[in-house]
C-alpha positions as CSV (number, residue, x, y, z in Angstrom):
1,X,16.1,5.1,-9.1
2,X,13.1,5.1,-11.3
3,X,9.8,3.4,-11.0
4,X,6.4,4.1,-12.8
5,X,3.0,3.5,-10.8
6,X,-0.2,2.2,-12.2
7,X,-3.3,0.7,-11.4
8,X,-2.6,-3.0,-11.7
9,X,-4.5,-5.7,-13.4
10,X,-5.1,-9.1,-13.0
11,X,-1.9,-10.4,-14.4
12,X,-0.3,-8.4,-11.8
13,X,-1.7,-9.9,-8.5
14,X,0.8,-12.9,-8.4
15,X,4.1,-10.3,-7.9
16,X,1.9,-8.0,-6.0
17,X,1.8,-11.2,-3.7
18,X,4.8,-11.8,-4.1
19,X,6.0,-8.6,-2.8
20,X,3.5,-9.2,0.4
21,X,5.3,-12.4,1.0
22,X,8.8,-10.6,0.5
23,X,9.5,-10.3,4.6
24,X,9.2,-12.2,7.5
25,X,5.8,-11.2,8.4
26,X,4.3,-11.5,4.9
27,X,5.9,-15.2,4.6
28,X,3.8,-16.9,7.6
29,X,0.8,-14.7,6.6
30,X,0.6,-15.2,3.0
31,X,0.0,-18.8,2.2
32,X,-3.5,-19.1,0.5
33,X,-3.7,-20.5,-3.2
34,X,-3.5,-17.9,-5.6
35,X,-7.3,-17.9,-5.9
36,X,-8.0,-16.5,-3.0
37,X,-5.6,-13.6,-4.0
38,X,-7.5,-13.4,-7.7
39,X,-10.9,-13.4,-6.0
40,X,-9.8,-10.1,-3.5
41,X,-8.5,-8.5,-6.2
42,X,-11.8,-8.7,-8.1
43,X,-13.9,-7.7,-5.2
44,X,-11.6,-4.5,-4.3
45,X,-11.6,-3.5,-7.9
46,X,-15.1,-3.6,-7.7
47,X,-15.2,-1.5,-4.7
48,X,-15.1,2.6,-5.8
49,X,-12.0,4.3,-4.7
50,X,-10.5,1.2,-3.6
51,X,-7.2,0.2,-6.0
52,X,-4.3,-2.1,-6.1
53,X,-1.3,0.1,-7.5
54,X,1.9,-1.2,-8.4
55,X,5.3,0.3,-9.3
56,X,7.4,-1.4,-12.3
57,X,11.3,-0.8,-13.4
58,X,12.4,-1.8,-16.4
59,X,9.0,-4.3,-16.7
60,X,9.6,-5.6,-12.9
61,X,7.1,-5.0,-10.7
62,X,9.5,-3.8,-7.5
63,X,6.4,-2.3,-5.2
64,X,3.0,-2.8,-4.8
65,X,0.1,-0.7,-2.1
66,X,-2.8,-0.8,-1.4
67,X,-5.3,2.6,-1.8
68,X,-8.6,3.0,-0.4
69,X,-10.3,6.6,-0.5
70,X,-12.6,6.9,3.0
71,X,-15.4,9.3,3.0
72,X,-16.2,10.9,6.3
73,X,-18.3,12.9,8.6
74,X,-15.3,14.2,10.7
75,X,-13.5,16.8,9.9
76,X,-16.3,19.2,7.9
77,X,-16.9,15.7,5.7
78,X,-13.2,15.3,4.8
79,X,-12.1,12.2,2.3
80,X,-9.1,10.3,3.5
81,X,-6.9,8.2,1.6
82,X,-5.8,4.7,3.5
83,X,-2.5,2.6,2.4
84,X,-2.0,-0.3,3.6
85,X,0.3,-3.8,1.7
86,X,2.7,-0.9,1.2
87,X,5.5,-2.8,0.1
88,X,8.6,-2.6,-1.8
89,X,10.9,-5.6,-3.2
90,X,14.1,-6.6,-1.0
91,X,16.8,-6.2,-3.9
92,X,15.8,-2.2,-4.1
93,X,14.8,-0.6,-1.0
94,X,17.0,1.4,0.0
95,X,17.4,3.3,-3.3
96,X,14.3,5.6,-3.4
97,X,11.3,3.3,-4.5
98,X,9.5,3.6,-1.3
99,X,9.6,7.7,-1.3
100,X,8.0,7.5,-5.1
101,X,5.6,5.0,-3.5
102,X,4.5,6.9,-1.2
103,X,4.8,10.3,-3.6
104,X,2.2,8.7,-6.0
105,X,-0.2,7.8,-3.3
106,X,0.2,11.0,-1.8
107,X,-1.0,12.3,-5.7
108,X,-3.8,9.7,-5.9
109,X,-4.7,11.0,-2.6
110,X,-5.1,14.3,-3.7
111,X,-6.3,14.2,-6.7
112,X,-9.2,12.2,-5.3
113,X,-10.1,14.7,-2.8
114,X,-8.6,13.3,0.3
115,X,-7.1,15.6,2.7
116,X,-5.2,13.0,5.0
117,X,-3.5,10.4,3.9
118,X,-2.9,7.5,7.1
119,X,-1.5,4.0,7.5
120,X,-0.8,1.5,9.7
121,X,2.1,-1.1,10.1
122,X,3.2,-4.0,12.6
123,X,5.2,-2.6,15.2
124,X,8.1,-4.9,14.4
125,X,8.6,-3.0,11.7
126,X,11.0,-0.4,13.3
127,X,12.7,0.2,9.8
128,X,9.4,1.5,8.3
129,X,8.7,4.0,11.3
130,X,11.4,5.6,10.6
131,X,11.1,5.3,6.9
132,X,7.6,6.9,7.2
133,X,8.6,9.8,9.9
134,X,11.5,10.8,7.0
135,X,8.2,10.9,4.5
136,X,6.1,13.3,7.1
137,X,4.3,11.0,8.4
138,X,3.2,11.3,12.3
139,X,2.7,8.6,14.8
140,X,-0.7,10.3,16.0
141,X,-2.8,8.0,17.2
142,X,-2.9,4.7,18.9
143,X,-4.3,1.6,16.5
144,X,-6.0,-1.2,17.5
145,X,-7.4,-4.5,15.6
146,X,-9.1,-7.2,16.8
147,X,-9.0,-10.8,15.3
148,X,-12.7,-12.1,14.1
């Protein structure tokens, strides 16, 4: 399985959306007029080091993440690289998009300086653990969020 990862672009937010909508999660959180989604987009992109990337197969978009890079004071000043919307569409997991997702933000990563790459997910998700423990990821730390 093939896919090709770029930036996206504008004309690309409504099956980015679509692909964070593609579960049952994403289904009872995603509901807000396709405005809302154009107006995030445009403030992210305006944001350095902040970038909606999607992944496309034979002109399909079939994944979609999200990559911010995160300056810091811990760690000697180290950059980190943050994913988050990771998503990849229901008619192809299973059949390798999700390692080249996470193989091309683990390049963007790099290539921007970063020296850890982290994420978080719901802890429903027990199929993505263990997709991200076979990619070398480690459940490290405990995460917390709190609704304002």
């Amino acid at each position: 399985m093939s896919a090709v990862f770029r930036v996206a672009g504008r004309r690309d937010v409504g099956a980015a959306v679509d692909l964070l909508r593609d579960d049952g999660l994403g289904q009872t959180r995603e509901t807000a007029a396709p405005e809302a989604y154009l107006a995030a987009f445009a403030e992210m992109m305006a944001v350095p080091g902040n970038r909606l990337i999607v992944g496309e197969r034979d002109g399909e978009i079939v994944a979609t993440y999200q990559i911010t890079i995160i300056p810091g004071i811990s760690l000697a000043g180290a950059r980190r690289a943050q994913i988050e919307g990771v998503r990849v569409a229901s008619g192809v997991r299973g059949q390798g998009v999700g390692a080249l997702l996470i193989s091309d933000a683990e390049a963007r990563s790099r290539a921007a300086g970063a020296v850890l790459l982290q994420l978080t997910m719901n802890q429903s998700r027990e199929e993505s653990r263990r997709f991200y423990e076979r990619e070398g990821f480690v459940a490290s730390h405990f995460g917390f969020k709190k609704s304002l």
